[in-house]
N, C-alpha and C positions, 0 to 999 in steps of 0.2 A: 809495743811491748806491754805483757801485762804485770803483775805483781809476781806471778807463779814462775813466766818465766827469768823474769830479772832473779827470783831466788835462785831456780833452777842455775842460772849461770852463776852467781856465787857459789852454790855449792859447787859446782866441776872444776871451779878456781881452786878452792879451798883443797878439792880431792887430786890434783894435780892433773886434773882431766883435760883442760883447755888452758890455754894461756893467756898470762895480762891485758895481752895488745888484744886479743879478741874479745874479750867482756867489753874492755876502754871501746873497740871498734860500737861493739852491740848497743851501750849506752852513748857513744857520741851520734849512733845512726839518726837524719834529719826527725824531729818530731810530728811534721808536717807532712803529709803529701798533696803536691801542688798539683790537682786534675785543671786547673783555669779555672771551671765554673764552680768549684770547689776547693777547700783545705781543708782535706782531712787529718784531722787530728789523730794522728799514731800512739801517741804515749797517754789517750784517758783512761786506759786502760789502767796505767802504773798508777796513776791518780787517785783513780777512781774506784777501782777495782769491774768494769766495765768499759768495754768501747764505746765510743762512738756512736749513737744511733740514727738513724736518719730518718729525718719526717718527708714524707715521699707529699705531704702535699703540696702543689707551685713546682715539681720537681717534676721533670718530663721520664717516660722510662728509662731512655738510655744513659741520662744521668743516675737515676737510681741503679741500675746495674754496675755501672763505673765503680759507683763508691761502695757499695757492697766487692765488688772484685777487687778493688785495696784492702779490704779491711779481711776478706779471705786470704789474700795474697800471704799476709800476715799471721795467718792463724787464727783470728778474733772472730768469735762469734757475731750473725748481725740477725739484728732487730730492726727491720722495717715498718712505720707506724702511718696513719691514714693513709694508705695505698687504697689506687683505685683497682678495677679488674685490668688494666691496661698492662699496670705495674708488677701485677702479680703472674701473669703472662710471662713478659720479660724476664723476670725474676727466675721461674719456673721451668724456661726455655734454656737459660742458661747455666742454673747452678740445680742441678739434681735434686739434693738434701731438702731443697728451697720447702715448707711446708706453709701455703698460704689457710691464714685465718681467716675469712669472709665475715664473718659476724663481729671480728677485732679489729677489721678492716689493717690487718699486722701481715707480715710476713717474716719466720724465719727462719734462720740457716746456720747451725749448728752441727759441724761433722765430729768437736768432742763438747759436749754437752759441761757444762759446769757440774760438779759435785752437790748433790741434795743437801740443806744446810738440815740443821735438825728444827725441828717443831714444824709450825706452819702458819699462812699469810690467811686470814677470811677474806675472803669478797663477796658480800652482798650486797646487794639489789631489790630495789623496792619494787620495781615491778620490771616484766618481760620487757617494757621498753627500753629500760636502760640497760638490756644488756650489751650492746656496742659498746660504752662506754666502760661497762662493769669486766667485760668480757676483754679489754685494751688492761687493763691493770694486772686484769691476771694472767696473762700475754708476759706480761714483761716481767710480770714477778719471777713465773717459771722460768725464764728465759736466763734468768740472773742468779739459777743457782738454789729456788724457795719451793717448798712442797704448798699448792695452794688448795682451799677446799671453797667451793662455788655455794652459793646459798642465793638462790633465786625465788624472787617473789615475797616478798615477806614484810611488805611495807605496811605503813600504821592504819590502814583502814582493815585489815585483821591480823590483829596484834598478835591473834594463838599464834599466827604460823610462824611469828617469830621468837617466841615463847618455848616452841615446840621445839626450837634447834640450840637451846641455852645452852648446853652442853658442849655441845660444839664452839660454842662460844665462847665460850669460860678458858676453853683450852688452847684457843689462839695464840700466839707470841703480840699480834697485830692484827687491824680491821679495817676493811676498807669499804664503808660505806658509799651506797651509789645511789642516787635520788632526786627527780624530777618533781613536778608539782609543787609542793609547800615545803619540802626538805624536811621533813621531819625527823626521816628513819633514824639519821649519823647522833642525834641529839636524848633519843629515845632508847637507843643501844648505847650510849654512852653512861647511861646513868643505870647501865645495867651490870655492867662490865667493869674491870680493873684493867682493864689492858689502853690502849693507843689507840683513838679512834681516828682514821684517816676521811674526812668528809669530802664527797664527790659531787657537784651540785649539774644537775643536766639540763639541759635545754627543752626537755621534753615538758609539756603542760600547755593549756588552754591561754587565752590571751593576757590574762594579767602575769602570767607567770613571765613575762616578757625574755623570752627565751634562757630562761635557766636565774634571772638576776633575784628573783624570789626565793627561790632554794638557796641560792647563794646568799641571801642577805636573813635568810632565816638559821642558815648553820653556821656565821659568821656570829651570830647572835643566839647561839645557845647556850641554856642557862647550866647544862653537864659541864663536868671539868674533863679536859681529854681531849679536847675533839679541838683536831686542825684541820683545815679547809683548805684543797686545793681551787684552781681555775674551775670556771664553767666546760664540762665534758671533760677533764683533762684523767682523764685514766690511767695516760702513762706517769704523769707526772705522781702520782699516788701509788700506781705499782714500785717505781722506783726507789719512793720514798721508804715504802712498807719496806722492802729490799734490804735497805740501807739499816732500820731500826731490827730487822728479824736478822742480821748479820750481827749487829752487835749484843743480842741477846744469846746468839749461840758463840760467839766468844767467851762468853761469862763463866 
């Protein structure tokens, strides 16, 4: 159950459209569904205001098809994140809608799309290698409801090109910084910007960068104010964050 429709069923109470015992039914429904190799969480939705998402990696396909076909079964949009081609097969075989992202390594399946909130979420990228990770954030941001706008390439070894998109910038609600190597970018845009820098540190870079912990221990230590730092590679976790801040600015 999500939020829209728990209202939904209040209002048809309210309008004399359904009755007691069936709201009482719809909210005492299990919150849980118990697949064995899973518990699906039914009610993150009321929570959260999102379902459920499932990280398809360790998850073989036919479990990731199971808990996507609960969480349809329900109405709830799904969001599948590091899937392999195995997964996206599976997916694709069985649920129509299913629209696989290869470059997001995502998959998903929305047959009613969430309502576009107003403004919009940045996602840049310092460079074309990050965009798996860059490209997993704005995967979920869209997926959850956000108008996002993609800014690729534009990391600090030439500063114009990120220079050249201030505007864009400026106009954000939120930013989600993505950056491999020295981490620079989230630290550099921070002290440029008024807005919420969301920092995404990668694993991409030469040997000292020791897979991503450089970036991370360089935007974990910048000297801008603004800027919060998700996991190494963690994309979803910063689309959803972005989500969550670009929802409450369009409440306001």
């Amino acid at each position: 159950m999500s939020t829209t429709e728990a209202a939904r069923l209040l209002e048809e109470f309210r309008a004399g459209k359904i009755s007691r015992e069936k709201v009482l039914r719809a909210f005492q429904a299990a919150p849980v569904a118990d697949l064995g190799f899973a518990q699906v969480d039914m009610h993150r939705a009321l929570r959260k205001n999102f379902p459920e998402v499932i990280f398809g990696a360790g998850k073989t396909p036919d479990q990731v098809v199971k808990i996507a076909a609960k969480l349809l079964e329900h109405g709830q949009p799904v969001l599948a994140t590091r899937i392999t081609a195995a997964h996206a097969r599976a997916l694709r075989k069985k649920f129509k809608p299913a629209v696989h992202h290869p470059v997001a390594r995502c998959v998903t399946i929305g047959k009613n799309p969430l309502p576009k909130r107003a403004g919009f979420i940045a996602v840049v990228c310092a460079g074309t290698s990050d965009l798996p990770v860059a490209e997993e954030a704005a995967i979920t941001a869209e997926i959850m409801g956000n108008c996002v706008e993609r800014i690729h390439d534009v990391g600090v070894a030439g500063l114009h090109r990120m220079l050249a998109r201030m505007e864009t910038l400026q106009k954000a609600n939120v930013i989600v910084a993505v950056a491999g190597m020295e981490g620079a970018l989230p630290g550099v845009l921070a002290g440029l910007v008024a807005k919420p820098v969301i920092a995404v540190p990668t694993s991409v870079g030469y040997g000292a960068s020791f897979g991503g912990i450089a970036a991370l221990l360089a935007m974990l230590n910048s000297c801008a104010s603004g800027v919060t730092v998700v996991n190494i590679d963690n994309g979803f976790g910063a689309g959803y964050a972005a989500s969550q801040i670009n929802a409450l600015v369009s409440q306001s």
